[in-house]
C-alpha positions in Angstrom: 115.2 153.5 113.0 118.3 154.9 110.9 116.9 158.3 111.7 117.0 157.7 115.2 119.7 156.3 115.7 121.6 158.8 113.4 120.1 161.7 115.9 121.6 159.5 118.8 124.9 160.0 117.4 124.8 163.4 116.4 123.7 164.6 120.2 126.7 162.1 121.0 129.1 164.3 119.0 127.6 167.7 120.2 128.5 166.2 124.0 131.5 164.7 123.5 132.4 168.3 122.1 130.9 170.3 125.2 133.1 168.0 127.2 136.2 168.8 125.6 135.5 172.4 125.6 134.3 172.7 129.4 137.8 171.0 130.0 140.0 173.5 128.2 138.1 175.9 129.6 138.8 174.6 133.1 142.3 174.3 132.1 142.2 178.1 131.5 140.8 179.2 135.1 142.2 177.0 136.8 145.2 177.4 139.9 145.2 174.0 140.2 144.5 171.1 137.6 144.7 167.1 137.3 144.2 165.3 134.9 144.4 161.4 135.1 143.0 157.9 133.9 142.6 154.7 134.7 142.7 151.0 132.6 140.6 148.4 133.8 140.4 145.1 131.9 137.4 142.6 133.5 136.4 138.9 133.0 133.1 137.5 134.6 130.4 134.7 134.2 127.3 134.7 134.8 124.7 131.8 135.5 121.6 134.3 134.0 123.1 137.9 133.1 119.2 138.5 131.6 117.7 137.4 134.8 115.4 135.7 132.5 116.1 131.9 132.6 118.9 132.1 130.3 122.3 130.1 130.2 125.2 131.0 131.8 127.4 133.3 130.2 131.2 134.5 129.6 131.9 138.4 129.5 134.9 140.4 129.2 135.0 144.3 129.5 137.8 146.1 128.9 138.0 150.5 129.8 139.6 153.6 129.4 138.1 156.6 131.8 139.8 159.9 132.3 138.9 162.4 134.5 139.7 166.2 135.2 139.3 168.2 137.8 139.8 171.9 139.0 139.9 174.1 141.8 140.2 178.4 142.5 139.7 180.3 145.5 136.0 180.9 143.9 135.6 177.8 141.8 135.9 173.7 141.6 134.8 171.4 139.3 135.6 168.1 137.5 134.7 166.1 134.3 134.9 162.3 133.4 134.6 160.4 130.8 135.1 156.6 129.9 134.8 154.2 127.5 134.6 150.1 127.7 133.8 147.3 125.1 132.3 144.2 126.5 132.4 141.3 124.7 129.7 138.1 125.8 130.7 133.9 124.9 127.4 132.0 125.7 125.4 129.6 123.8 122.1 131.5 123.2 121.0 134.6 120.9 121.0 136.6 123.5 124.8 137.3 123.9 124.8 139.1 120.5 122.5 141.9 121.9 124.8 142.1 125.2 128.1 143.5 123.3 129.0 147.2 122.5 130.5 149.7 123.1 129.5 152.2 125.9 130.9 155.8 126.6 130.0 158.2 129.5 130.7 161.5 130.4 130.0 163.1 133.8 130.9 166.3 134.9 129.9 169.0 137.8 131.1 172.2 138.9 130.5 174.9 141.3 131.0 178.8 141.8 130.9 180.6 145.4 130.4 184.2 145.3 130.0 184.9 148.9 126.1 184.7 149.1 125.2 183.2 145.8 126.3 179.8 145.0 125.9 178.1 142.1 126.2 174.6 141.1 125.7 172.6 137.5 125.8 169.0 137.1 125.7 166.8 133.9 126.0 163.3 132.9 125.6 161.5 129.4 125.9 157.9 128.4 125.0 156.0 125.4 124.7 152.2 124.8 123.1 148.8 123.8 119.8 148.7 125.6 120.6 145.0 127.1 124.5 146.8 128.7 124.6 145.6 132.1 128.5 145.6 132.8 130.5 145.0 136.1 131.2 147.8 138.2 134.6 148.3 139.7 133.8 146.5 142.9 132.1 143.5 140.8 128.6 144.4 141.4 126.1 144.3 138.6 124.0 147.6 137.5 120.4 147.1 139.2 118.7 149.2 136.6 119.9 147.2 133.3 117.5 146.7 130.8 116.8 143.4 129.3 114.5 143.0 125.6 114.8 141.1 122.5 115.4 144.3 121.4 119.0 145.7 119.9 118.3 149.1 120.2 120.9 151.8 121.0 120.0 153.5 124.3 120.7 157.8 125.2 120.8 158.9 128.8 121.5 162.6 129.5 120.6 165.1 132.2 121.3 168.6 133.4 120.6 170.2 136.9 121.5 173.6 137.7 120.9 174.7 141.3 121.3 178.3 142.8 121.9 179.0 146.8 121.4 182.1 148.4 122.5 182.6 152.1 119.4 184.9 153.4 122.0 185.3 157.2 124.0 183.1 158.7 121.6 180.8 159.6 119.4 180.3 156.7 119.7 179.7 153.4 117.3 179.6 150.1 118.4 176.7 147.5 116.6 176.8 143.9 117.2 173.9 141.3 115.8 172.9 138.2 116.8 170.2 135.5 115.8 168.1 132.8 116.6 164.0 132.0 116.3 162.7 128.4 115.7 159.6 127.0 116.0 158.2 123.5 116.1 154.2 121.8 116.9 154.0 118.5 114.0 152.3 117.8 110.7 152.2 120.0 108.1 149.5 120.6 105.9 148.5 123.4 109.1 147.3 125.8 110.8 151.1 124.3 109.2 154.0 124.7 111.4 157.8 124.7 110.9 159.8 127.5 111.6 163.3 129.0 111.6 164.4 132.4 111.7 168.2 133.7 111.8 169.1 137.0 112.0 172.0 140.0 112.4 172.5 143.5 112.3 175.2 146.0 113.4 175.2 149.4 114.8 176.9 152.9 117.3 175.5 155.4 118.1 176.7 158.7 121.0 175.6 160.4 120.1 175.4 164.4 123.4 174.1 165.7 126.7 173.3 164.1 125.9 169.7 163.4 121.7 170.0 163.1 120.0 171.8 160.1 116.8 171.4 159.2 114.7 172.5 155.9 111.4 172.4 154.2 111.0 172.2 150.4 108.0 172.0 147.6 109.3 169.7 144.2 107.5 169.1 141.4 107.9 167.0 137.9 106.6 166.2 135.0 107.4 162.9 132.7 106.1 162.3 129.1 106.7 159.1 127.5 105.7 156.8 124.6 104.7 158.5 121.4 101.8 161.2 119.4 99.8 158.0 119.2 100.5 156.5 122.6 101.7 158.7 125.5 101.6 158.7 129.4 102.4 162.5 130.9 103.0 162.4 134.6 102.5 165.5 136.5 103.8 165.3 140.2 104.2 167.9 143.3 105.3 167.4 146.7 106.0 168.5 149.7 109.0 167.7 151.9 110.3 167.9 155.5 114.2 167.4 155.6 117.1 167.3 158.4 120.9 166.5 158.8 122.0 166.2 162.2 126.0 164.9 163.0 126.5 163.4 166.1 130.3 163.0 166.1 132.7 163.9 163.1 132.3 160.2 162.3 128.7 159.8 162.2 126.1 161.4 160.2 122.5 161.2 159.7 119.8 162.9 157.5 117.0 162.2 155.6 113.3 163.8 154.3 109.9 162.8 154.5 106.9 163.9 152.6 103.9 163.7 150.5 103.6 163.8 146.5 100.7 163.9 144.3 100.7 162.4 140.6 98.5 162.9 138.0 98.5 160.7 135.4 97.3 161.1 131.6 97.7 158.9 129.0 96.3 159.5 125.5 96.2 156.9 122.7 95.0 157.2 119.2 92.1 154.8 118.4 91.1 155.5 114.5 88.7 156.5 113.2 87.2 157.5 116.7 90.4 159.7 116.9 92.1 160.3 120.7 91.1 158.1 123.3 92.2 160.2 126.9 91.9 158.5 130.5 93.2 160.1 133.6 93.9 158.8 137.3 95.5 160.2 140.4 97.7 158.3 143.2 99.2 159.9 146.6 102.2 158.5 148.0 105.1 159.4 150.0 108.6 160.7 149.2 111.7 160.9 150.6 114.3 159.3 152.0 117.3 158.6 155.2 120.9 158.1 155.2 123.8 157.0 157.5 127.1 157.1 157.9 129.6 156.0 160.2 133.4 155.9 160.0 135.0 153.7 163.0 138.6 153.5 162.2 139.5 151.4 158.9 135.8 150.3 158.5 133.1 152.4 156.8 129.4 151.7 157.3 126.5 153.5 155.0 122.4 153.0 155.1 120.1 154.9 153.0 116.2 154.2 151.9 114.8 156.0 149.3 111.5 156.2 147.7 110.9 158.1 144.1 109.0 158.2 141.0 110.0 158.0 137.6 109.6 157.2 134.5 110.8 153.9 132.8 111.9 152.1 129.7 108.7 151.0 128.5 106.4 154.3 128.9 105.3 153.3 132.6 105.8 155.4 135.4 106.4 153.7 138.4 107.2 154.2 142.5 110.6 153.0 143.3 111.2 152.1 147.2 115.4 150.9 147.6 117.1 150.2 150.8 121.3 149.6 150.2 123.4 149.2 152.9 127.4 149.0 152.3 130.5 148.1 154.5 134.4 148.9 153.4 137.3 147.3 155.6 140.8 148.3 155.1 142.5 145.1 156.2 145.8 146.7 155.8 147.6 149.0 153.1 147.3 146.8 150.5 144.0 144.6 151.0 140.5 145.6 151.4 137.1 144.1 152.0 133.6 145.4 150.7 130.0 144.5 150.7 127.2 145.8 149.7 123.6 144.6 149.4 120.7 146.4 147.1 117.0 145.4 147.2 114.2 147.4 145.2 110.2 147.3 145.3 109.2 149.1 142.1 105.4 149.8 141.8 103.9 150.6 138.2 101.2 153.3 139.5 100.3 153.9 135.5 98.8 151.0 135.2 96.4 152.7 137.2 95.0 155.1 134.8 91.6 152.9 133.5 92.2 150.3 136.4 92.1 152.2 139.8 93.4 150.0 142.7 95.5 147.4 140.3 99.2 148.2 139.5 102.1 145.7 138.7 105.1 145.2 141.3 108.5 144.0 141.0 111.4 143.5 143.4 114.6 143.2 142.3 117.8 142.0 145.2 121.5 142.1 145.3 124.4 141.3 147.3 127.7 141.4 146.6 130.9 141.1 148.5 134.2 141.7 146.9 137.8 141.6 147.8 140.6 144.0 146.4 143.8 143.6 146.7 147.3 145.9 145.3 149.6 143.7 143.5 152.1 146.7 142.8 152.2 150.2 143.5 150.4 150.4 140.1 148.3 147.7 139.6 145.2 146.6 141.5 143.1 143.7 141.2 139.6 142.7 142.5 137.4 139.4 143.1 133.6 139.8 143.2 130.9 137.9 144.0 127.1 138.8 143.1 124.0 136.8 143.5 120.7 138.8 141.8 117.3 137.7 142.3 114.3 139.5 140.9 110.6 138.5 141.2 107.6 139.6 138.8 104.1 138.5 137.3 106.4 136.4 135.4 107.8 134.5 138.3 111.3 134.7 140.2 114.6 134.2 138.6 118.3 133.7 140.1 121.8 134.5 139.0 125.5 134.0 140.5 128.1 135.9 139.1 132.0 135.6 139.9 134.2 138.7 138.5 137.9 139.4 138.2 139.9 142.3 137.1 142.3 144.0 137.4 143.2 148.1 136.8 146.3 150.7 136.7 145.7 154.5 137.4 147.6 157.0 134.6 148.9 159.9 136.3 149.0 162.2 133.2 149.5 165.7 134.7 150.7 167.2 136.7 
């Protein structure tokens, strides 16, 4: 475990450094640079923050992000990167394992030249395993993770995506990129994982507010250990579009097909490697909308995709969100937004055709900002959670204040 957790912060380091240097070097290129930051300090509760039956629960999360950003004639980019502590007052064990530290680091960037473009995007973030904080807007994070376990948790990706213009009508876009995972410790509710993947595609744009494309994707996941590990291999075909109807509205999406093949390989001594294999065929893809109608913004999307998870599993995620912002006036505001996931383990699968575990996991939450001073901001949120299982369904309210200031550090 000290191994692993010591290789968790040495990766940390090595990122935190490519950060720094892939902002001086934007400082470097750059005609135009900003660099600024941001202080928010939160206090919540929380009838069941483990959406396990728990007892309610007093949190506080206090954060310092920064965030640069460039721009040339050929060239734009921008990094972040943020730190916040959360600290949890509740009357179980549990509250131990929901403090730490977490830091991120996001960053993307992209280069025209004339044809060829080229775009790289990367994001890191380490932290407790149980971290579920408050987002700005006092919604909860709908993917946290919730063991007995107080293991230290490594998130990283890297896409880099290439786009050719074959006229001025059609285009050919390339991408590629691989997501890491790491615990600092690994048991049957932990498993490591790695995730490469590809696509290759064409666009065509038929009109000035209609383009259509077709694309082939493909994947592959391995998780768990030598002794106990799931490989996913998936390809797919979609269909895609993105048609405007006014400057204000906008609507694409993509539909297809996707193949999985699943392996999963466990050692069994002294008969050595036990190996079963299954197959499932889904759909993929996905629809989006917009609409901008004076102060009040309006966004759909569904989505369905498969990846892998915490615990070794592969599974089918299908989400519909669906989001409304109202500027009241110049210093009020109004949001909501409402979340509900079907996740699908198709691994369990493999040895068991026609049987997998589902889970559904729902959340709304309105909140209401308001601008005390040209400086300081401060926001009320409400979130109600439910989440169903094999286990049963479980409920949770959450309230949220806090309040933040912007740091205009240069220029």
């Amino acid at each position: 475990m000290k191994q692993a957790a010591g290789r968790i912060e040495r990766l940390a380091r090595t990122l935190a450094l490519a950060g720094a240097m892939l902002t001086c070097g934007a400082v470097a290129v750059a005609q135009e640079f900003s660099l600024n930051g941001v202080v928010t300090q939160g206090l919540s509760y929380d009838s069941d923050l483990g959406l396990d039956g728990g007892s309610g629960s007093f949190s506080s999360i206090t954060s310092l992000g920064i965030s640069a950003g460039f721009e040339t004639d050929e060239s734009s980019g921008s990094l972040s990167s943020s730190v916040s502590y959360r600290a949890v007052f509740g009357d179980d064990d549990e509250s131990d394992d929901l403090e730490g530290f977490r830091p991120d680091l996001n960053g993307s960037a992209s280069f025209n030249f004339g044809r060829l473009t080229l775009t790289e995007a990367i994001s890191f973030r380490i932290d407790n395993v149980a971290f579920t904080d408050f987002q700005s807007d006092g919604s909860i994070n709908p993917d946290g993770i919730f063991t007995d376990s107080d293991a230290e948790r490594l998130d990283f990706s890297f896409t880099q995506g290439v786009g050719y213009a074959l006229s001025q009508r059609n285009s050919l876009n390339v991408s590629a990129g691989v997501s890491i995972t790491r615990f600092s410790e690994s048991d049957d509710e932990l498993e490591d994982s790695d995730r490469f993947f590809g696509s290759v595609g064409v666009s065509r744009a038929v009109s000035p507010r209609l383009s259509i494309g077709v694309s082939a994707v493909a994947s592959r996941f391995t998780t768990g250990t030598s002794l106990d590990e799931t490989t996913g291999t998936t390809v797919g075909v979609n269909v895609g579009f993105s048609r405007s109807f006014q400057e204000d509205i906008s609507f694409s999406g993509s539909v297809g097909v996707r193949y999985v093949n699943i392996v999963e390989q466990v050692a069994v001594l002294p008969v050595g490697t036990v190996e079963t294999e299954e197959t499932n065929v889904g759909a993929t893809g996905g629809f989006s909308f917009s609409y901008d109608v004076g102060n009040t913004d309006l966004s759909a999307g569904l989505s369905q995709v498969v990846s892998p998870t915490e615990d070794g599993d592969i599974e089918e995620a299908t989400t519909l969100n669906a989001g409304l912002s109202h500027a009241i006036n110049s210093r009020q505001s109004f949001n909501l937004g409402m979340s509900f996931t079907r996740r699908t383990n198709i691994s369990e699968t493999v040895g068991n055709s026609g049987s997998s575990e589902q889970e559904f996991f729902g959340q709304i939450s309105p909140t209401y900002a308001y601008r005390l001073t040209q400086n300081w901001s401060a926001n009320l949120g409400y979130a109600f959670r439910v989440t169903n299982d094999d286990d049963g369904t479980e409920f949770s309210n959450s309230v949220f204040l806090g309040f933040s200031r912007p740091l205009r550090i240069f220029p």
